[in-house]
Structure formats: C-alpha cells, structure tokens
Backbone as a chain_set.jsonl record, in Angstrom:
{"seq": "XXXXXXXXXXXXXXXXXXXXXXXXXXXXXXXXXXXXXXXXXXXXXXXXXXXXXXXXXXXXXXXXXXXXXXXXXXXXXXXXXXXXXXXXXXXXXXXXXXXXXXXXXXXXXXXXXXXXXXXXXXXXXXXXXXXXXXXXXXXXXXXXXXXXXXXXXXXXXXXXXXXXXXXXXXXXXXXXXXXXXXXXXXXXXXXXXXXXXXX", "coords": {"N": [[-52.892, 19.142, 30.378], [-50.895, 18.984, 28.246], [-50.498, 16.281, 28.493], [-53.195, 15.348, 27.68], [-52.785, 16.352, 24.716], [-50.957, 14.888, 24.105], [-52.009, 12.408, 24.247], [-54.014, 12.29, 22.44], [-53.238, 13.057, 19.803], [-51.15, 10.531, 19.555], [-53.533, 9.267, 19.646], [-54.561, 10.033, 16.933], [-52.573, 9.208, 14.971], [-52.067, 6.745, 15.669], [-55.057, 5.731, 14.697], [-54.948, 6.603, 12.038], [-53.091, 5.113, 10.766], [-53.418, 2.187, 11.338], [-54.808, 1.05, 9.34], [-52.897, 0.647, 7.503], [-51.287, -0.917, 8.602], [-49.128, -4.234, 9.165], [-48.518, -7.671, 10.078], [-47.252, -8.788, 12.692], [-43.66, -9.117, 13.293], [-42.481, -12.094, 13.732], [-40.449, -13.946, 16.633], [-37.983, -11.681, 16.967], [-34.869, -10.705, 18.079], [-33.569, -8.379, 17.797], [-34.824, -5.212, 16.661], [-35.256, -2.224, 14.839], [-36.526, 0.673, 14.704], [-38.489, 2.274, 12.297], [-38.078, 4.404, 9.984], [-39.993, 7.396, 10.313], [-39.742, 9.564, 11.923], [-40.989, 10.398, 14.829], [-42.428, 8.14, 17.158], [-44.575, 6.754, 19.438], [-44.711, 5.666, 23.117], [-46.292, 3.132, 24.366], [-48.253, 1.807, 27.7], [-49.116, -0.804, 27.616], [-50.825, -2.849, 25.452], [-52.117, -1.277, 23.266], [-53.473, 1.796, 21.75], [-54.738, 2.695, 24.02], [-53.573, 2.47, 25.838], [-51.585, 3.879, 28.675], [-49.467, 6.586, 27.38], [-46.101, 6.237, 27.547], [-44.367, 7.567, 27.024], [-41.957, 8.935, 23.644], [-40.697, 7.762, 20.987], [-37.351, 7.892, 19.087], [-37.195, 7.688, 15.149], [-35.275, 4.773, 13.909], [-33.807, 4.246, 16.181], [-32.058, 1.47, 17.95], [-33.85, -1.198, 19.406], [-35.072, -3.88, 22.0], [-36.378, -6.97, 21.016], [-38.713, -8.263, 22.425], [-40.774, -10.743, 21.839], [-43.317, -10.629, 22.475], [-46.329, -10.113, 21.338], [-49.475, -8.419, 20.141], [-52.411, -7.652, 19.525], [-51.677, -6.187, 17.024], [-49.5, -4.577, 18.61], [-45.881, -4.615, 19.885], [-44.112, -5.883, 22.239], [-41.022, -4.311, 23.741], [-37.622, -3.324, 24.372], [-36.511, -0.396, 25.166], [-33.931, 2.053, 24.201], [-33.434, 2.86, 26.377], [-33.467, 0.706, 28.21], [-36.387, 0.022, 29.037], [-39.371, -1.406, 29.4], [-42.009, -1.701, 26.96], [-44.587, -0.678, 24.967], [-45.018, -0.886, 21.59], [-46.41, 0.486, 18.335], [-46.91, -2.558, 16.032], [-45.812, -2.122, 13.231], [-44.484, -0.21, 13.045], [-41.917, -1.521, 13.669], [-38.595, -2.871, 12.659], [-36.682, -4.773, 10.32], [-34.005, -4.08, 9.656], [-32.152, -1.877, 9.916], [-32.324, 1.651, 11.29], [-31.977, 4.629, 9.141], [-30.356, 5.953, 10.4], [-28.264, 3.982, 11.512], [-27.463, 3.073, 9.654], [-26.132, 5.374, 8.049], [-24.538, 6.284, 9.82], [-22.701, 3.54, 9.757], [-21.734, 3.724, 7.572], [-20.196, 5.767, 7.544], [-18.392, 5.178, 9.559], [-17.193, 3.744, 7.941], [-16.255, 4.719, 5.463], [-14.307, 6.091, 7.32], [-12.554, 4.241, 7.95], [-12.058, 3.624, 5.28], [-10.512, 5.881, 4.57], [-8.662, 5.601, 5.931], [-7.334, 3.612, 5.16], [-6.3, 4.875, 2.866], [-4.579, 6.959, 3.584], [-2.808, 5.088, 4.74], [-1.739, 3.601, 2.628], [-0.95, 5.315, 0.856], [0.985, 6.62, 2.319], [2.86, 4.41, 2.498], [3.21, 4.354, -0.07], [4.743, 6.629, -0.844], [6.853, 5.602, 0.771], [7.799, 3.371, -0.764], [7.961, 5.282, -3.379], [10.449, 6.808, -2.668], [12.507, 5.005, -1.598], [12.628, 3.549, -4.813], [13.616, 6.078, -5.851], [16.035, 6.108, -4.322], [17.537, 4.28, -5.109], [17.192, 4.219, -7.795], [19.646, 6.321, -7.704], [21.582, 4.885, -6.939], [22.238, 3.228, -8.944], [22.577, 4.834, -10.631], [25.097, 5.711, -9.665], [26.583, 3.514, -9.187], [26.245, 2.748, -12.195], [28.021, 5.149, -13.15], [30.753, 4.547, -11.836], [31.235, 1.775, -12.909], [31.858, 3.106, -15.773], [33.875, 4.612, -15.199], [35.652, 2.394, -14.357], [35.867, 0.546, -16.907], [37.052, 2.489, -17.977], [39.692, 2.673, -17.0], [40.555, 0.432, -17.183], [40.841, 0.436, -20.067], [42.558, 1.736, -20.364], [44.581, 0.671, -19.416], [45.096, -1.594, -20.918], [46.149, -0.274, -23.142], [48.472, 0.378, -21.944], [49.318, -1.775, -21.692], [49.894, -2.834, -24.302], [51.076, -1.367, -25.556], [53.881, -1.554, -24.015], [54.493, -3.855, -24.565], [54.657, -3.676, -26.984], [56.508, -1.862, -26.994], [58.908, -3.704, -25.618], [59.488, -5.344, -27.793], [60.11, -3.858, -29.521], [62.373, -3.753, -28.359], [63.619, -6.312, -27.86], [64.224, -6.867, -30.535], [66.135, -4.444, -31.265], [68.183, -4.935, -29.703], [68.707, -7.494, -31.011], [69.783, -6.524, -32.952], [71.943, -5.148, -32.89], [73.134, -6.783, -31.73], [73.475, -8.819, -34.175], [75.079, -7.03, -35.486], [77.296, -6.347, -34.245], [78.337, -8.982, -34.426], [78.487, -9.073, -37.172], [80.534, -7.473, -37.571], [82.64, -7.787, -35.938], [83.271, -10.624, -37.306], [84.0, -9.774, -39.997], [86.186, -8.444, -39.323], [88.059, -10.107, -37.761], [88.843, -11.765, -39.062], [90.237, -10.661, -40.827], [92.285, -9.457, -38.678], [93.705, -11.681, -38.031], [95.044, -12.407, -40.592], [96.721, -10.12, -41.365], [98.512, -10.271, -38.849], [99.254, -12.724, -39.668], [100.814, -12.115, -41.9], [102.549, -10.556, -40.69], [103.976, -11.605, -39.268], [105.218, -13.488, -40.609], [106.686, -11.981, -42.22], [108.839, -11.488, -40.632], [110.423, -13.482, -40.387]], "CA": [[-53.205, 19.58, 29.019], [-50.175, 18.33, 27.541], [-51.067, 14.936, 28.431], [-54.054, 14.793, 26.699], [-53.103, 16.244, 23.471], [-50.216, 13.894, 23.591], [-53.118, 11.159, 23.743], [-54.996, 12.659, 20.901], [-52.001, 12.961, 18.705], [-51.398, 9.146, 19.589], [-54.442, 8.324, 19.095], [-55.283, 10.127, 15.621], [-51.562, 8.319, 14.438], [-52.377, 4.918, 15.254], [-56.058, 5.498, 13.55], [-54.287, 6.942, 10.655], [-52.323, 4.021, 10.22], [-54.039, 1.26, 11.512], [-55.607, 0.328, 8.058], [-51.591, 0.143, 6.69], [-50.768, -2.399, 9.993], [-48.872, -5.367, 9.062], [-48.688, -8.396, 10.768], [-46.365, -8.468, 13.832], [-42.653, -10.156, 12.952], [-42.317, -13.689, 15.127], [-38.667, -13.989, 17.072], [-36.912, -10.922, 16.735], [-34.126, -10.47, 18.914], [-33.514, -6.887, 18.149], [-35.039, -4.411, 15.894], [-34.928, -0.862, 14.921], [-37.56, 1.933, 14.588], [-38.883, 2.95, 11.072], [-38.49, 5.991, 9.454], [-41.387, 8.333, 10.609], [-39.995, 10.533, 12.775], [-40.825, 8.887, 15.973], [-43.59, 7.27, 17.709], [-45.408, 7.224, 20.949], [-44.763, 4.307, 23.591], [-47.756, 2.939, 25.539], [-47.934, 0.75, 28.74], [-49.762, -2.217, 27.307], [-51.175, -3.455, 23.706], [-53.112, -0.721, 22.361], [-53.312, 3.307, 22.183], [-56.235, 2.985, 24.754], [-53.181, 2.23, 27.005], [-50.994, 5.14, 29.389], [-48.347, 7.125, 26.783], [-44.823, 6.651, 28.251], [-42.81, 8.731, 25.744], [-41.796, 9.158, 22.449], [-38.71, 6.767, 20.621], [-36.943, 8.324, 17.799], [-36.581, 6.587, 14.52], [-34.0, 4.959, 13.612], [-33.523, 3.827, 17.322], [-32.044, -0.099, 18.28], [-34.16, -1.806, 20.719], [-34.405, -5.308, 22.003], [-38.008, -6.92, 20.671], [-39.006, -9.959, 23.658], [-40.992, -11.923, 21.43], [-44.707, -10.694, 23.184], [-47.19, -9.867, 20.59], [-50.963, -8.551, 21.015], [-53.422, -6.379, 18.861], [-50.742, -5.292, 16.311], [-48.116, -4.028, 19.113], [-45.217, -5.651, 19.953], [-43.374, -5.26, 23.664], [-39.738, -4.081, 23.086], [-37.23, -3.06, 25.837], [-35.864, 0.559, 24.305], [-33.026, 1.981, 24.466], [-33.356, 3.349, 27.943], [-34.092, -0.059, 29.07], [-37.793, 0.139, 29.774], [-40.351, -2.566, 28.886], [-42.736, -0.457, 26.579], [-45.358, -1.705, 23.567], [-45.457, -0.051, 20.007], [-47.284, -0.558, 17.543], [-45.701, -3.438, 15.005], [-45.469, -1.836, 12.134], [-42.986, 0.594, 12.942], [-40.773, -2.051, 14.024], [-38.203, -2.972, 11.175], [-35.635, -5.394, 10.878], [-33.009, -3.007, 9.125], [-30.996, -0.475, 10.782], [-32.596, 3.353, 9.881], [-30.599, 5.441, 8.217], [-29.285, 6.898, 11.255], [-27.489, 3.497, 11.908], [-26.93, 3.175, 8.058], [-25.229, 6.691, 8.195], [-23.264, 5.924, 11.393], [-21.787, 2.501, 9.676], [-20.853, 4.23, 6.139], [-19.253, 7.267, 7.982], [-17.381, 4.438, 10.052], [-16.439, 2.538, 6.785], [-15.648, 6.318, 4.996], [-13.357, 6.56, 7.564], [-11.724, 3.057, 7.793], [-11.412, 3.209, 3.638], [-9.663, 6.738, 4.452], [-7.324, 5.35, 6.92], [-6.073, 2.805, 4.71], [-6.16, 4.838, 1.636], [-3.421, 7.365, 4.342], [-1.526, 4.226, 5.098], [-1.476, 3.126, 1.366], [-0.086, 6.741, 0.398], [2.534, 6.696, 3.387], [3.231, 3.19, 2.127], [3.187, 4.727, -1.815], [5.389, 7.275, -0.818], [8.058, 5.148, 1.258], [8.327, 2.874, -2.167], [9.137, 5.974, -4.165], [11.726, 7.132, -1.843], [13.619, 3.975, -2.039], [12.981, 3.883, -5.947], [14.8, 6.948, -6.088], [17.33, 5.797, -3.822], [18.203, 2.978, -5.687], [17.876, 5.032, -9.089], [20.569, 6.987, -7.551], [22.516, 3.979, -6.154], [22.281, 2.509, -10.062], [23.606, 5.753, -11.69], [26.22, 6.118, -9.111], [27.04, 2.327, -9.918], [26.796, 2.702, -13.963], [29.199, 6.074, -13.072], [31.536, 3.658, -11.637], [31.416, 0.737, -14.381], [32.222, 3.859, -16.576], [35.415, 4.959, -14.852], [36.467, 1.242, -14.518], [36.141, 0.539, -18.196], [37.991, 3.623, -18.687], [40.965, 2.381, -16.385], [40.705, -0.896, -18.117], [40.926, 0.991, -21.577], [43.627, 3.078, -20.564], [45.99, -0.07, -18.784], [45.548, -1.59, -22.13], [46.243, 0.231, -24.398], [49.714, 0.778, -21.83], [50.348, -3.117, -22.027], [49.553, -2.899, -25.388], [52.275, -0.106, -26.008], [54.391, -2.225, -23.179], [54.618, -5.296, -25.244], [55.424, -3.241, -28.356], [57.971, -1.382, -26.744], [59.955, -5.027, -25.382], [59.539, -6.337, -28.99], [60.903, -3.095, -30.423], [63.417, -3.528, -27.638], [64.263, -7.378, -28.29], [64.407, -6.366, -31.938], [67.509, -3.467, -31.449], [68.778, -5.826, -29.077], [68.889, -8.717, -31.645], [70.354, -6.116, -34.616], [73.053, -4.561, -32.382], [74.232, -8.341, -31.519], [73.775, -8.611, -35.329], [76.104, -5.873, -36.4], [78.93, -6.663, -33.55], [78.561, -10.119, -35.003], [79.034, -9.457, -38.622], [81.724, -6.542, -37.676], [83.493, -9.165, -35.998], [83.29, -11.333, -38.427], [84.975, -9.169, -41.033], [87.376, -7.753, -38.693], [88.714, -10.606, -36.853], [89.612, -12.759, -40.128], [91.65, -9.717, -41.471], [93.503, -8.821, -37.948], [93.86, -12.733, -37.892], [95.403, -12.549, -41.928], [97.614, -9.333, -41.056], [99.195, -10.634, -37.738], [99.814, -13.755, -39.659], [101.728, -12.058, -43.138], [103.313, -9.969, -40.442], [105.083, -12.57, -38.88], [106.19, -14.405, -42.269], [108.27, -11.108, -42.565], [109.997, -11.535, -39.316], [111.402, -14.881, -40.869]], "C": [[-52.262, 18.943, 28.008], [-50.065, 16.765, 27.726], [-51.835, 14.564, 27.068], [-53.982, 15.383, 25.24], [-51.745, 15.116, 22.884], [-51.004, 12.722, 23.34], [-53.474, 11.28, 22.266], [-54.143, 12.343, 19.72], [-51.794, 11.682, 18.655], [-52.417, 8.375, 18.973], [-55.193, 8.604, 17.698], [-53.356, 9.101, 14.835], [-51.789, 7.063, 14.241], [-53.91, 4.403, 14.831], [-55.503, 5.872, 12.035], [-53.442, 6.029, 10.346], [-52.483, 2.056, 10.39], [-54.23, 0.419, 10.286], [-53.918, -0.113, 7.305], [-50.518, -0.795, 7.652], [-50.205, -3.461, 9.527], [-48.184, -6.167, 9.767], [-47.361, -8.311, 11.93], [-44.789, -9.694, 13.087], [-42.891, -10.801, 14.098], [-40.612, -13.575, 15.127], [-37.527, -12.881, 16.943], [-36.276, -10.811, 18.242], [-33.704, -9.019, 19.16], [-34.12, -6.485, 16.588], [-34.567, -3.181, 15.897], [-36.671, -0.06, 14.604], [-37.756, 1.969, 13.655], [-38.451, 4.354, 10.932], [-39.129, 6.875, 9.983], [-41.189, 8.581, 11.594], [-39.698, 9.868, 14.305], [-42.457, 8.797, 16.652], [-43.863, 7.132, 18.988], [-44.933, 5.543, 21.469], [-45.667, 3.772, 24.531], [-46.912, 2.0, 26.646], [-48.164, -0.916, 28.866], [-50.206, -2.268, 26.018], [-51.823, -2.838, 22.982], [-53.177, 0.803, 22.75], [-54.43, 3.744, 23.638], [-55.106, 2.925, 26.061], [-51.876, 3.901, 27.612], [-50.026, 5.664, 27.864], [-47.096, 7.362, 27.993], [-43.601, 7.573, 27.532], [-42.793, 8.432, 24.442], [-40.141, 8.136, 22.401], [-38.835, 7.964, 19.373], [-36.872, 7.423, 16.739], [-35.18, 6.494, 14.22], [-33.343, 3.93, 15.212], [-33.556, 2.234, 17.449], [-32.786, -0.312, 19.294], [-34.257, -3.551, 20.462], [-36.301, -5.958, 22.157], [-37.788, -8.416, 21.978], [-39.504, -10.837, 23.152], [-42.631, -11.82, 22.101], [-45.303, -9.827, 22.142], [-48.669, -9.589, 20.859], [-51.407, -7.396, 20.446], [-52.61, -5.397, 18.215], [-50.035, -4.359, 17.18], [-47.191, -4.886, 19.487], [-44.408, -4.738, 21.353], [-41.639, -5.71, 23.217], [-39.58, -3.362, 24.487], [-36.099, -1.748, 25.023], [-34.7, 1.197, 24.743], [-32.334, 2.603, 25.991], [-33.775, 2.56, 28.982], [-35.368, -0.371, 29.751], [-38.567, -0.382, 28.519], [-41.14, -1.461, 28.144], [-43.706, -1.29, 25.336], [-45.481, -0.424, 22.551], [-45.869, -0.578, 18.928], [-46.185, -1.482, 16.251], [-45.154, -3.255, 13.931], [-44.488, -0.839, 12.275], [-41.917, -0.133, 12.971], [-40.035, -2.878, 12.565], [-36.911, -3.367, 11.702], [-34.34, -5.275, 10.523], [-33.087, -2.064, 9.654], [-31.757, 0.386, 9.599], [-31.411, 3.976, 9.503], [-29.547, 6.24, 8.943], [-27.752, 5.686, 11.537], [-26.619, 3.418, 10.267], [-25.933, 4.484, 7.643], [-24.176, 6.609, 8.665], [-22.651, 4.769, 10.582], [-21.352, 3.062, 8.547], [-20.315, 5.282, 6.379], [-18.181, 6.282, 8.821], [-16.55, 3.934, 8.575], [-15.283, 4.136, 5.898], [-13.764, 6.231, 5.771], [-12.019, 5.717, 8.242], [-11.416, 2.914, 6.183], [-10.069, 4.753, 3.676], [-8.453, 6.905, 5.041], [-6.572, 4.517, 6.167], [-5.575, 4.106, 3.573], [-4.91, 6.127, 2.404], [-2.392, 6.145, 4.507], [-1.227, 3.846, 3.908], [-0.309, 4.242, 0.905], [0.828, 6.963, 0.942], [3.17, 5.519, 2.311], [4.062, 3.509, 0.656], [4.645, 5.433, -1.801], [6.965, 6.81, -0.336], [8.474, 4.705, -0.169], [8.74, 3.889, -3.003], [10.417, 6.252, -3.431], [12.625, 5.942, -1.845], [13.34, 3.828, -3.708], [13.801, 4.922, -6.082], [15.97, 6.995, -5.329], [17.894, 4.658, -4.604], [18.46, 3.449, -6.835], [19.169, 6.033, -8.883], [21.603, 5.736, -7.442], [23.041, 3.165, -7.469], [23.132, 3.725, -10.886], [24.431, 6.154, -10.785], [27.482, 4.556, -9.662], [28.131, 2.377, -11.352], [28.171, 3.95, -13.837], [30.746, 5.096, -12.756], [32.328, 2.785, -12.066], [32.146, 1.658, -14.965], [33.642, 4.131, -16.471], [36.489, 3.669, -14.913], [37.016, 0.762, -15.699], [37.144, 1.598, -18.583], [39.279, 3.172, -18.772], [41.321, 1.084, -17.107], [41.341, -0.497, -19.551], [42.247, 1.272, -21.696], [45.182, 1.547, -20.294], [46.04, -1.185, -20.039], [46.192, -1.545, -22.93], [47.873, 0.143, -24.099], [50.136, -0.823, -22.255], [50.706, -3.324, -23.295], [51.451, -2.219, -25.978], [53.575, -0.963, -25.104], [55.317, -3.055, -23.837], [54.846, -4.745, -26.56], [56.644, -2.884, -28.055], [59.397, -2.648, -26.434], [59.819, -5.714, -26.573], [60.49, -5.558, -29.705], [62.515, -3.34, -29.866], [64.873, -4.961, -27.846], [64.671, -7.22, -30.055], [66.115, -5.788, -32.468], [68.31, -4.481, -31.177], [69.799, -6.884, -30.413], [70.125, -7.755, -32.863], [71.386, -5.554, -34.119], [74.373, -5.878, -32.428], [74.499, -8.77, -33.244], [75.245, -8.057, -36.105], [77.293, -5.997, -35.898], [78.965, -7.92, -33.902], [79.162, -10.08, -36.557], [80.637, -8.652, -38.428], [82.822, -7.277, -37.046], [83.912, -9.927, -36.446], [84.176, -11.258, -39.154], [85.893, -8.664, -40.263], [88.085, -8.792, -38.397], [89.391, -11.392, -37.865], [90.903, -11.488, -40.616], [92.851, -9.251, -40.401], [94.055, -10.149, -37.823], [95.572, -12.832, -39.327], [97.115, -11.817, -41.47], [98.733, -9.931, -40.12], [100.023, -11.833, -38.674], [101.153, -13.595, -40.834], [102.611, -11.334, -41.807], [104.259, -10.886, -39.574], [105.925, -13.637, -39.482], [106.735, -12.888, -42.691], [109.113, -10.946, -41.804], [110.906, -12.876, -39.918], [112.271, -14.237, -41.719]], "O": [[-52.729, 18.407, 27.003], [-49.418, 16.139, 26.887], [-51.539, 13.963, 26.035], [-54.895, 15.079, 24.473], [-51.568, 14.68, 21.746], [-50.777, 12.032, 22.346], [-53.261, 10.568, 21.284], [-54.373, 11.498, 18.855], [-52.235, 11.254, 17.589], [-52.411, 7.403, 18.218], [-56.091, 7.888, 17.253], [-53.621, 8.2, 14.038], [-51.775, 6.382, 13.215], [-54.182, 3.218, 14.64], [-55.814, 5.228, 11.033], [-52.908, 6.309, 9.273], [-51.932, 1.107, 9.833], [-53.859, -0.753, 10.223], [-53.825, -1.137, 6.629], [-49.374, -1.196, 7.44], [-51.206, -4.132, 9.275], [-47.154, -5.692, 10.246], [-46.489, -7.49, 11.646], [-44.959, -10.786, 12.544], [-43.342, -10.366, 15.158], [-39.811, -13.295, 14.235], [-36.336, -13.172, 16.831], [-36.913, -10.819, 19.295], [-33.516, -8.498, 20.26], [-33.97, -7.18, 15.584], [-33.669, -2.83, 16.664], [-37.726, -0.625, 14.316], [-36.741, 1.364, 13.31], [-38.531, 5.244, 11.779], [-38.181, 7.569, 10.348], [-41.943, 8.196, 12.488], [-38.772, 9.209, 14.777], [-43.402, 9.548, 16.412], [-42.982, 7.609, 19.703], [-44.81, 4.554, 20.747], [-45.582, 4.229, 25.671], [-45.747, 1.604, 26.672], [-47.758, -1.807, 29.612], [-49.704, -1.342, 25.381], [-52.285, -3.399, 21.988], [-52.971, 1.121, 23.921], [-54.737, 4.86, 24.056], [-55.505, 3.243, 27.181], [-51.518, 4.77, 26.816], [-49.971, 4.68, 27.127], [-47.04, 8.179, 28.912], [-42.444, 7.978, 27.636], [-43.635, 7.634, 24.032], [-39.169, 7.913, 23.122], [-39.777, 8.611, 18.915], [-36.519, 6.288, 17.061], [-34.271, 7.325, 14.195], [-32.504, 3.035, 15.109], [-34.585, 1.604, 17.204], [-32.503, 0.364, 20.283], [-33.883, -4.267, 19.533], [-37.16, -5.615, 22.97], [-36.875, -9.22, 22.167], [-39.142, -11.948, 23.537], [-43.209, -12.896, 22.249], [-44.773, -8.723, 22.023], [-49.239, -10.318, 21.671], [-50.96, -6.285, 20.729], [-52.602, -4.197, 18.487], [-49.852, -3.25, 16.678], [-47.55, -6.063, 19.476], [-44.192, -3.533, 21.483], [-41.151, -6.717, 22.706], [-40.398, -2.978, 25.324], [-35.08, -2.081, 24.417], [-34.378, 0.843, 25.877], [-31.192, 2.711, 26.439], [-34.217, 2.904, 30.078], [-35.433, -0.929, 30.847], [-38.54, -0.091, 27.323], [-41.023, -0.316, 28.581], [-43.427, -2.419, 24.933], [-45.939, 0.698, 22.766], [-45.782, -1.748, 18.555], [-45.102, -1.139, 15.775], [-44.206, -3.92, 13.513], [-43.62, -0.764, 11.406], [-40.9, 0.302, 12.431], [-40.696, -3.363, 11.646], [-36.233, -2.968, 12.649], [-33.502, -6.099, 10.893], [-34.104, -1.403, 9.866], [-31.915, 0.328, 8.38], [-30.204, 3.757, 9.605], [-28.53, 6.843, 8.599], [-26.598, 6.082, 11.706], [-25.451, 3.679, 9.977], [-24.997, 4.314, 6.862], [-23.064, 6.788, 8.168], [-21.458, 5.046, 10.703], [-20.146, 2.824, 8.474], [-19.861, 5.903, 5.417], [-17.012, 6.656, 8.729], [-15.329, 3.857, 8.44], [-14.073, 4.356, 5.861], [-12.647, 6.27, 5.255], [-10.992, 6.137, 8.776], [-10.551, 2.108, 5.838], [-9.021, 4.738, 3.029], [-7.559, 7.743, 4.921], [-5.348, 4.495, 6.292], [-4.356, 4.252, 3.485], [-4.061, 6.3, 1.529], [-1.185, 6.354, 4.382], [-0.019, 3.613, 3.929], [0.883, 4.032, 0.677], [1.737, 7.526, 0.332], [3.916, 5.855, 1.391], [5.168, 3.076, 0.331], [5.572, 5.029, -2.502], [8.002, 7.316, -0.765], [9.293, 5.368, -0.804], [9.84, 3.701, -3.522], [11.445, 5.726, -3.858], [13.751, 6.23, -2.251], [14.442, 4.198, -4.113], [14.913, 4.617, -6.512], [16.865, 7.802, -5.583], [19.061, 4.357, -4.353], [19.611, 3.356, -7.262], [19.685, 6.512, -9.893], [22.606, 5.91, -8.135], [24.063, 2.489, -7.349], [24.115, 3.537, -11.602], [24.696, 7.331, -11.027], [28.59, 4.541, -10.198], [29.32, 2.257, -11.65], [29.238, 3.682, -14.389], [31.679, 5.096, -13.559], [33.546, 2.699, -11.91], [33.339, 1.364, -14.887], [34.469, 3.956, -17.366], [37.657, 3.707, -15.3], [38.218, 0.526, -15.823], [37.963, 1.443, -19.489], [39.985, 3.114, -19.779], [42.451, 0.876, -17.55], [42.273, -1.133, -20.042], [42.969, 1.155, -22.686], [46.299, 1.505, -20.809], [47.146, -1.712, -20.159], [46.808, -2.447, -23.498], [48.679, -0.04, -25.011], [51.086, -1.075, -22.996], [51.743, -3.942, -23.538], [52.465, -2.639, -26.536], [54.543, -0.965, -25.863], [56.546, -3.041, -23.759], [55.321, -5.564, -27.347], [57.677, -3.321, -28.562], [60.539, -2.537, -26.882], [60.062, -6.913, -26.439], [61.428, -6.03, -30.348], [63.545, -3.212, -30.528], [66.1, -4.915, -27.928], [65.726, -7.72, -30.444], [66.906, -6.191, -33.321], [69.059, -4.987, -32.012], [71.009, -6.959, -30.624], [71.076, -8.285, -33.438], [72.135, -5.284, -35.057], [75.543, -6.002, -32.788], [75.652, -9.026, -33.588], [76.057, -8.517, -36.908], [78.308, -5.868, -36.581], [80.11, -8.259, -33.603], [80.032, -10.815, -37.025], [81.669, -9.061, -38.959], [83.9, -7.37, -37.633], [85.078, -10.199, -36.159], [85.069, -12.095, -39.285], [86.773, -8.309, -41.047], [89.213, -8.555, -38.83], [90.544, -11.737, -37.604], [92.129, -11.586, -40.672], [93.954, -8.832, -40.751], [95.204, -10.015, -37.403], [96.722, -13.181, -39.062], [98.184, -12.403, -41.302], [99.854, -10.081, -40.607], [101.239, -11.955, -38.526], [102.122, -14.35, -40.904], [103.774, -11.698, -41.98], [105.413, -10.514, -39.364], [106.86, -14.339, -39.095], [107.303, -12.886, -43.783], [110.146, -10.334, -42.074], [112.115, -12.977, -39.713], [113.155, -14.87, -42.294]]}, "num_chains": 1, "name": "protein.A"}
C-alpha cells in the first residue's frame, strides 16, 4: 500500500512539473538538489521506472554525465546509482550548504575578530605600560633637573664665596701692607734720631 501511493505521489509530481522541465545540464561533475523539499529516486529514466527513495534538497551528489527523457543518473549521497528527474538538479549549493558555509565563515570571522581583541587588548596593556614607564621617566628628568638646579645654584654661591674670599684675602694683605708701610718708615726714623743722641 505504501508502495503504491509512493508511486502515485511520484507520479502526480513529475506530471505536475513536467511542463516546467528544462533541458538536462551537459558535464556536471557534481551537483546539488533544488529547493523543493525532496524528490523521489527511480531505477531508470522515467517515473514509469521502480521508486528507490526519496533525496532531500539541498543534498551534494555526483552527476555521471548519462542523460535520457529529462532525468539525469547521479550517484547520491549514499553512493547508489539512481536517475532524477533534471530539473531538480542545480549547479549551486541549497541553502542547506549555503547555511553550513556562512555559519563556517560566521565562525572563522568570530575567531579572528577573538584573536584581534586578545591582540587589541595585549597592545593596550603595553601602552599603559609604557605610559607608566614615560611618567616614571619624565618623574625622573624632574628630580634630575632639580639636582642640577640645586648644584648650581651651590657652585654658583661656591664661586662667589672664593671671590668674596680672594677679595678679604687681597684687603687684609692690603692693610698689613699699607700699616707697614707707615710703621716701618717711622720705627726706621725713631731708631735712627735715637742713635744721633747716643753721639
């Protein structure tokens, strides 16, 4: 019973579509299934022949290149020689494979766009190590300049103080020079009237 309404069903499908049949592709190496669900597989070139099962669409098989009364013999994906009719056969992936490769790609754009963000994230982490490593630096510069400022300012004060120092220096030798001066002519004078009164 379930035979024959699997015939019937077969065979009102491929009258119901018969009239929208187009021509068989030449040379395919592999196809895919159409759209529509899925489709009946005969034993030979025409619905008049045994029903071996049902394909799904959407399904890869491998076309041989044997043509005959709008079916075409294809080897499906369970390996078995089989004929369907030609118009289902289509030389774009259904949407199941179209699905399956943009859920692969999905999840090769989401793997980089994880390794990008690891990647993103290492580069800040050394930016802010280095913004640290720059204001520990400029801290550094800062204190140096300071020490610079400060040993300065001492040479500075250094070199005043040995000027002030050659200065006294010079006015001390000054003052025991002039006081000499005036002293030594008068103990010179004295000594000399005092010995023109010993005569």
């Amino acid at each position: 019973m379930k035979i024959i309404k699997a015939l019937l069903v077969g065979l009102a499908l491929s009258l119901s579509f018969s009239l929208l049949a187009e021509d068989a592709p030449s040379n395919l190496d592999s196809g895919y299934i159409s759209d529509d669900l899925f489709i009946y597989m005969h034993s030979g070139a025409g619905n008049n022949y045994r029903i071996l099962g049902s394909i799904n669409s959407g399904t890869e098989v491998k076309v041989t290149g044997q043509y005959e009364n709008d079916y075409t013999e294809i080897i499906d994906d369970k390996n078995r020689k089989v004929w369907v009719e030609s118009k289902y056969i289509s030389l774009k992936p259904g949407l199941r494979f179209v699905i399956a490769e943009l859920n692969e790609r999905l999840a090769n754009t989401t793997s980089n766009t994880d390794s990008m963000s690891e990647e993103l994230a290492q580069a800040k982490n050394t930016i802010e190590n280095l913004s640290s490593e720059k204001a520990q630096l400029n801290n550094e510069i800062s204190q140096l300049n300071k020490t610079l400022m400060v040993t300065r300012s001492k040479l500075k004060d250094q070199d005043t103080n040995i000027k002030k120092e050659w200065f006294f220096n010079g006015a001390i030798v000054l003052v025991i020079g002039l006081l000499l001066g005036l002293i030594l002519p008068r103990l010179a004078a004295r000594r000399k009237g005092s010995m023109d009164n010993w005569k």
